[in-house]
MIDOSE-1310 file (N, C-alpha, C; in nm, 2 decimals, decimal comma, always signed):
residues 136
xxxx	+14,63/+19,55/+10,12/+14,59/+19,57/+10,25/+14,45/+19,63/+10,26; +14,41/+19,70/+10,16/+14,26/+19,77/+10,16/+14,13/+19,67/+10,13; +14,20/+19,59/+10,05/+14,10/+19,49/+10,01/+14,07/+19,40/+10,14; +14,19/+19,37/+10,22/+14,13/+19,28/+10,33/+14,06/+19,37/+10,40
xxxx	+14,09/+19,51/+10,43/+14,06/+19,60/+10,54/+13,89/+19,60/+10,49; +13,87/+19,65/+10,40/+13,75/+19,62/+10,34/+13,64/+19,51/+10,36; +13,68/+19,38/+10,33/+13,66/+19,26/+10,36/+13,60/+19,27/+10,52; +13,69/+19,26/+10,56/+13,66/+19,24/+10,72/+13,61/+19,39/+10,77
xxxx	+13,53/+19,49/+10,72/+13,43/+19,58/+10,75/+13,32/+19,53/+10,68; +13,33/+19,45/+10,56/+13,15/+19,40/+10,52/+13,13/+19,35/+10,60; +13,24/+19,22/+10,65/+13,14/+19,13/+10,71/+13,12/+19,16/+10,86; +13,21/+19,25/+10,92/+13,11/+19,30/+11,01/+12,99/+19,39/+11,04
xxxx	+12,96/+19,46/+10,99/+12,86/+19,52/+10,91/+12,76/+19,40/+10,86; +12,75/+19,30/+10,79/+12,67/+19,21/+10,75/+12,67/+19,09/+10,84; +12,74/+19,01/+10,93/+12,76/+18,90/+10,96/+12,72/+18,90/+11,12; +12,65/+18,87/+11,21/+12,67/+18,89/+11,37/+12,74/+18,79/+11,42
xxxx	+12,78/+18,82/+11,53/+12,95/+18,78/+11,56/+12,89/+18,60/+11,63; +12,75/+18,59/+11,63/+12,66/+18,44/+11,62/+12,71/+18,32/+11,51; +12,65/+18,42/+11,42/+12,67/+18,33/+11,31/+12,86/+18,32/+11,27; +12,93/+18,38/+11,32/+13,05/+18,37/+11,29/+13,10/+18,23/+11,39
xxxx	+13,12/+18,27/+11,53/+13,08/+18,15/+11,60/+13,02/+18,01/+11,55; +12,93/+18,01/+11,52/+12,83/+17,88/+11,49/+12,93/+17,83/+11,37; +12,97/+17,91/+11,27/+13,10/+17,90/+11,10/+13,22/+17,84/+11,15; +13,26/+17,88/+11,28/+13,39/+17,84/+11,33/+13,42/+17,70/+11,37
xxxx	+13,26/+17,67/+11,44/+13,25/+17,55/+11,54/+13,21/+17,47/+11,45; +13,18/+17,47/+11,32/+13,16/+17,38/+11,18/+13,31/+17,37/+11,13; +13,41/+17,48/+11,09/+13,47/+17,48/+11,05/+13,59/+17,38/+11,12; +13,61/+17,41/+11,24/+13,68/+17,35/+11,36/+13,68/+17,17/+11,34
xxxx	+13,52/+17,14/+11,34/+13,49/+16,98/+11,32/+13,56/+16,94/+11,21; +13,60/+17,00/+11,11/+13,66/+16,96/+10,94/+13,77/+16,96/+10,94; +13,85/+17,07/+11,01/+13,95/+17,08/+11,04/+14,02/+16,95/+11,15; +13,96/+16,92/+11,27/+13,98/+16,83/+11,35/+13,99/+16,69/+11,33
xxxx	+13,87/+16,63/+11,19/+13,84/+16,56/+11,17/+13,98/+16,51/+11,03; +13,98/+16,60/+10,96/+14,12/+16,59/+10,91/+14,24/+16,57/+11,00; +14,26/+16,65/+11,07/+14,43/+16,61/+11,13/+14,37/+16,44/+11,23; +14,26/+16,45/+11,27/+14,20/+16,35/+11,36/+14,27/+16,19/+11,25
xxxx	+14,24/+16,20/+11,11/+14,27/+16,07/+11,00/+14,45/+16,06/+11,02; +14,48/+16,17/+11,04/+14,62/+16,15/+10,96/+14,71/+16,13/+11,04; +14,66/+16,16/+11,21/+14,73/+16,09/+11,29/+14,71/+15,99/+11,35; +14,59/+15,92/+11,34/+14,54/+15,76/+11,28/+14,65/+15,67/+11,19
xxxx	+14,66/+15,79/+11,06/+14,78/+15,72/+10,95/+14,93/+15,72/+11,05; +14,99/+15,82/+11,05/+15,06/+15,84/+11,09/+15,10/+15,75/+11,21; +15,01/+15,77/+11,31/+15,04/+15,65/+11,42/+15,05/+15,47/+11,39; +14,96/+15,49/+11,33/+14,99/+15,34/+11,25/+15,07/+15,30/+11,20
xxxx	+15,08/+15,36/+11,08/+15,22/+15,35/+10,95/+15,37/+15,36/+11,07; +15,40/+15,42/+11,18/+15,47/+15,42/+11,22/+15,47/+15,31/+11,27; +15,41/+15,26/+11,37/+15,39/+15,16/+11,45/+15,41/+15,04/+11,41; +15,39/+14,98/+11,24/+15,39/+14,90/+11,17/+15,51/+14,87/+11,12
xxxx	+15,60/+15,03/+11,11/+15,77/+14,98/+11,05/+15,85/+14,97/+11,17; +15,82/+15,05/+11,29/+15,89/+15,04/+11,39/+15,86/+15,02/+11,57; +15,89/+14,91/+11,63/+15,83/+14,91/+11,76/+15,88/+15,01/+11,90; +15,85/+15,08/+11,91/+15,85/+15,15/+12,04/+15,92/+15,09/+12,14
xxxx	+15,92/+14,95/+12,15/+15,99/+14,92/+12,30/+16,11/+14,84/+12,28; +16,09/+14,83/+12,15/+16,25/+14,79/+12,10/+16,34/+14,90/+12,08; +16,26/+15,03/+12,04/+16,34/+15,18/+12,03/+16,37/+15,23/+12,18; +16,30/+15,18/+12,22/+16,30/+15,27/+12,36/+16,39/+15,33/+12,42
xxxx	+16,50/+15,24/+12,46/+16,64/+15,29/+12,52/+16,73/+15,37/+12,46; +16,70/+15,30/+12,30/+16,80/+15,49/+12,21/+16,68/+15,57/+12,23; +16,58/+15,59/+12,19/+16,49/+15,71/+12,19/+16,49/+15,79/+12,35; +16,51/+15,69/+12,46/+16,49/+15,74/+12,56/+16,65/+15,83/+12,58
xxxx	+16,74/+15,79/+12,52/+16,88/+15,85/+12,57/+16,93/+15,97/+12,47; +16,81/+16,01/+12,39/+16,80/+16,16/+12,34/+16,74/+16,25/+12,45; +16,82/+16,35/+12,44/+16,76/+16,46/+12,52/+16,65/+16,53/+12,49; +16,67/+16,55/+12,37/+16,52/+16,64/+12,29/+16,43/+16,58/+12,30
xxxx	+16,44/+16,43/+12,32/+16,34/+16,37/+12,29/+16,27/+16,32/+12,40; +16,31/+16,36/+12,50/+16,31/+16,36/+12,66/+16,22/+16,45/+12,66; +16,26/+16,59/+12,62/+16,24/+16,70/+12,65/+16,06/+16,72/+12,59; +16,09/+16,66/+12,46/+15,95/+16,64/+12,38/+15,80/+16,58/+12,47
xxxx	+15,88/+16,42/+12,51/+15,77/+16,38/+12,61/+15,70/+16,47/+12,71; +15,86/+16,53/+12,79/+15,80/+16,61/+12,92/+15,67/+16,72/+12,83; +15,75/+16,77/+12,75/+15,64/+16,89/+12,64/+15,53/+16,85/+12,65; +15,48/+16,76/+12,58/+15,35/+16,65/+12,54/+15,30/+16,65/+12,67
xxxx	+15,31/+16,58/+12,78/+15,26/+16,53/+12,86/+15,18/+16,66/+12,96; +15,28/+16,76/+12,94/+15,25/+16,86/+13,01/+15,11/+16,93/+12,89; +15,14/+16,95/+12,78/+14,98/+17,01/+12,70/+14,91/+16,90/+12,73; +14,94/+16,80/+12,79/+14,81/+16,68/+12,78/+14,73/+16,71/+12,92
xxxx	+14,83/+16,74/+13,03/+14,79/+16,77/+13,12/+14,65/+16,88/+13,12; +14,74/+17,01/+13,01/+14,67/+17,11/+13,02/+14,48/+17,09/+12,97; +14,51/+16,99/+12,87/+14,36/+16,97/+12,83/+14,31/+16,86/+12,91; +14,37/+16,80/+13,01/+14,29/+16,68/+13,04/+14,20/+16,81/+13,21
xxxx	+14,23/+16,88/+13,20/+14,23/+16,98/+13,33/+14,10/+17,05/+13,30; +14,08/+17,08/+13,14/+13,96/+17,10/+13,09/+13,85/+17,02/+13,09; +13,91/+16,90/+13,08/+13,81/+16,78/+13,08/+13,73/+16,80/+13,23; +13,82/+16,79/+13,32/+13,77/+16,79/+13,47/+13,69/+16,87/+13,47
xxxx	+13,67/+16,99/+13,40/+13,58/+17,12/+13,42/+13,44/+17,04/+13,37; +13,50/+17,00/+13,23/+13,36/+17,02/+13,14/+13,26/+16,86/+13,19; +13,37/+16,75/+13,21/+13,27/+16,60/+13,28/+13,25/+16,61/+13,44; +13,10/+16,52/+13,44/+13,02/+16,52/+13,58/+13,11/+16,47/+13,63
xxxx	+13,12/+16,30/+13,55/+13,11/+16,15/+13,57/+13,25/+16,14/+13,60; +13,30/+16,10/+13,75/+13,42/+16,02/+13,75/+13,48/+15,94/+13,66; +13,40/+15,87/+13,63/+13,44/+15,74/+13,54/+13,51/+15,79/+13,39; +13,42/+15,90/+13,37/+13,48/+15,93/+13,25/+13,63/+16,02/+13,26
xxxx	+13,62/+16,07/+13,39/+13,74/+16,17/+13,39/+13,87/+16,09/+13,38; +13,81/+15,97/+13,44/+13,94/+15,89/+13,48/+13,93/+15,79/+13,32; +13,86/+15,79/+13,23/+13,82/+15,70/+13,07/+13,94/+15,80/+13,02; +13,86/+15,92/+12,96/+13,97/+16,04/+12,91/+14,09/+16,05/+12,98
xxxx	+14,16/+16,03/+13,09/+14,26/+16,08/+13,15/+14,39/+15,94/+13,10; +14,33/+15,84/+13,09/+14,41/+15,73/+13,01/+14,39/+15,74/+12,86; +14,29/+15,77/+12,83/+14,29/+15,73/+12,63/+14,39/+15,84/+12,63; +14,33/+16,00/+12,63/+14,48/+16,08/+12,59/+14,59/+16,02/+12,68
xxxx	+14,69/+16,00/+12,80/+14,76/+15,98/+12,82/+14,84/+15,85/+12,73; +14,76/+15,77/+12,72/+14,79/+15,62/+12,59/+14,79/+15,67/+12,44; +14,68/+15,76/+12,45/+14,64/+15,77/+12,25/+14,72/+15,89/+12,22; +14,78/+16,00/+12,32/+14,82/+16,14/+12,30/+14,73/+16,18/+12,21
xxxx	+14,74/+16,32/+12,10/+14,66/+16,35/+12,04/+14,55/+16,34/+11,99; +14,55/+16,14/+11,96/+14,42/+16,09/+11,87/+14,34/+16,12/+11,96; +14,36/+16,11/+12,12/+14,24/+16,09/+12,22/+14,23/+16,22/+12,22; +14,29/+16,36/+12,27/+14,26/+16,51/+12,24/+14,18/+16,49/+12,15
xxxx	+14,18/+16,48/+12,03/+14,13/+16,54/+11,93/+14,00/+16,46/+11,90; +13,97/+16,37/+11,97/+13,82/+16,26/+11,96/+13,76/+16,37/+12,04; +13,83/+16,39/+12,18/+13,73/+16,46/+12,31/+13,69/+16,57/+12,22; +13,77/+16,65/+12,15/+13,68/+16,77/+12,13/+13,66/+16,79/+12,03
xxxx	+13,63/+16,66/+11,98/+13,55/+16,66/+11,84/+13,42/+16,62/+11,84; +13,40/+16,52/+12,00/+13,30/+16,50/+12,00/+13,22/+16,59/+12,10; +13,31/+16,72/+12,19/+13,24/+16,81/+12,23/+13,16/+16,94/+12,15; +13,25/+16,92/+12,00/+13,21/+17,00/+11,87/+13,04/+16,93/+11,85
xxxx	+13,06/+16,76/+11,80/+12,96/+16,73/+11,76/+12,81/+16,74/+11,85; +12,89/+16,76/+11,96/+12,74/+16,74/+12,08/+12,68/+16,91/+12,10; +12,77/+16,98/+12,03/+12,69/+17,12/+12,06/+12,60/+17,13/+11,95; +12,51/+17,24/+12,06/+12,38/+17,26/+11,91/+12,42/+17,35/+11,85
xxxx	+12,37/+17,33/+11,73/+12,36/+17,41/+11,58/+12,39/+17,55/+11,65; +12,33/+17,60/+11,74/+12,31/+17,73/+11,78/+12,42/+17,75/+11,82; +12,53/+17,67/+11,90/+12,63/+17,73/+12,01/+12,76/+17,76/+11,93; +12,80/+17,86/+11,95/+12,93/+17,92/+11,91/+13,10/+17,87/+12,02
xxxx	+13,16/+17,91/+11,98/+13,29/+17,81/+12,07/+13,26/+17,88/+12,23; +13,25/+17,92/+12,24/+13,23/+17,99/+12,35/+13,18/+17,90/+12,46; +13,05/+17,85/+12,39/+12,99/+17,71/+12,45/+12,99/+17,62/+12,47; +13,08/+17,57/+12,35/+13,20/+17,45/+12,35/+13,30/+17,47/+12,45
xxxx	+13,31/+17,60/+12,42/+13,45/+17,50/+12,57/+13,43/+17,57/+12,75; +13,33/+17,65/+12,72/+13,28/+17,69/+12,84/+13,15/+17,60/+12,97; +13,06/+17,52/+12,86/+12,98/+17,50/+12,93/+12,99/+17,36/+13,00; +13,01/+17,36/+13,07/+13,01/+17,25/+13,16/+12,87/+17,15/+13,19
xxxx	+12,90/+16,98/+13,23/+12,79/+16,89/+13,22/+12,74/+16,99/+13,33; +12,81/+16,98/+13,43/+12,78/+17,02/+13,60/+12,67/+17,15/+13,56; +12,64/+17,25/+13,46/+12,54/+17,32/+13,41/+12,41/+17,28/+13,36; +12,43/+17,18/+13,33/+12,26/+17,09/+13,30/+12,17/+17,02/+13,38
C-alpha cells in the first residue's frame, strides 16, 4: 500500500494533471482501437456460423435476451445524445444515429475513436468529450 501511495505522490509532484490528460487520450485510442478489432472479429466470426434472422424467434423468446437489447439500445441511446451535442451537421447526426443503431458498438467505438484521433496533441479528455463542432 506504501509503494503505490508513494507512486501516486511522485507523480503528482512531477507530472501536471495536462500531461496526464494528453497520456490518457493516447492511451484511450490503443485501448479502443483494440476492443474496436475484436468486435470486428467477433461480429463476423459470429455472423459467418450463425444467421440472426433465422435465430430470431428463439432468441427473441428469451427474456434476458430481451432484456439485453432493451440494455444496449438504451446505452446506445445514451451516447448517440452525446453525438447531438458534439455534431453541427444534421446529416451526420442522423449518419451516426443508424451506424451505431445497425453496427452497435463497432459504430460507438469508430465515433470516438475518431473524436480521439481529431483532437490535438494538446487536448486532454476533457476536450474530447466536451467540445462541441457548434464551438468552432
Amino acid at each position: 500500500m506504501t509503494i503505490f501511495h508513494g507512486n501516486m505522490e511522485f507523480m503528482k509532484s512531477n507530472v501536471s494533471p495536462k500531461v496526464v490528460n494528453m497520456l490518457m487520450v493516447q492511451v484511450f485510442k490503443y485501448i479502443l482501437l483494440v476492443v474496436l478489432i475484436f468486435m470486428i472479429y467477433i461480429v463476423t466470426s459470429t455472423s459467418l456460423e450463425s444467421n440472426l434472422y433465422k435465430e430470431w424467434d428463439y432468441l427473441a423468446s428469451i427474456p434476458w435476451m430481451r432484456a439485453t437489447l432493451w440494455d444496449f439500445y438504451a446505452n446506445i441511446l445514451v451516447i448517440y445524445l452525446w453525438v447531438i451535442y458534439k455534431e453541427k451537421k444534421v446529416f451526420l447526426m442522423v449518419l451516426w444515429a443508424v451506424l451505431f443503431f445497425c453496427l452497435g458498438s463497432i459504430g460507438s467505438i469508430a465515433y470516438v475513436l475518431i473524436q480521439l484521433f481529431r483532437a490535438k496533441p494538446t487536448d486532454g479528455i476533457k476536450e474530447v468529450l466536451m467540445k462541441s463542432k457548434r464551438d468552432i
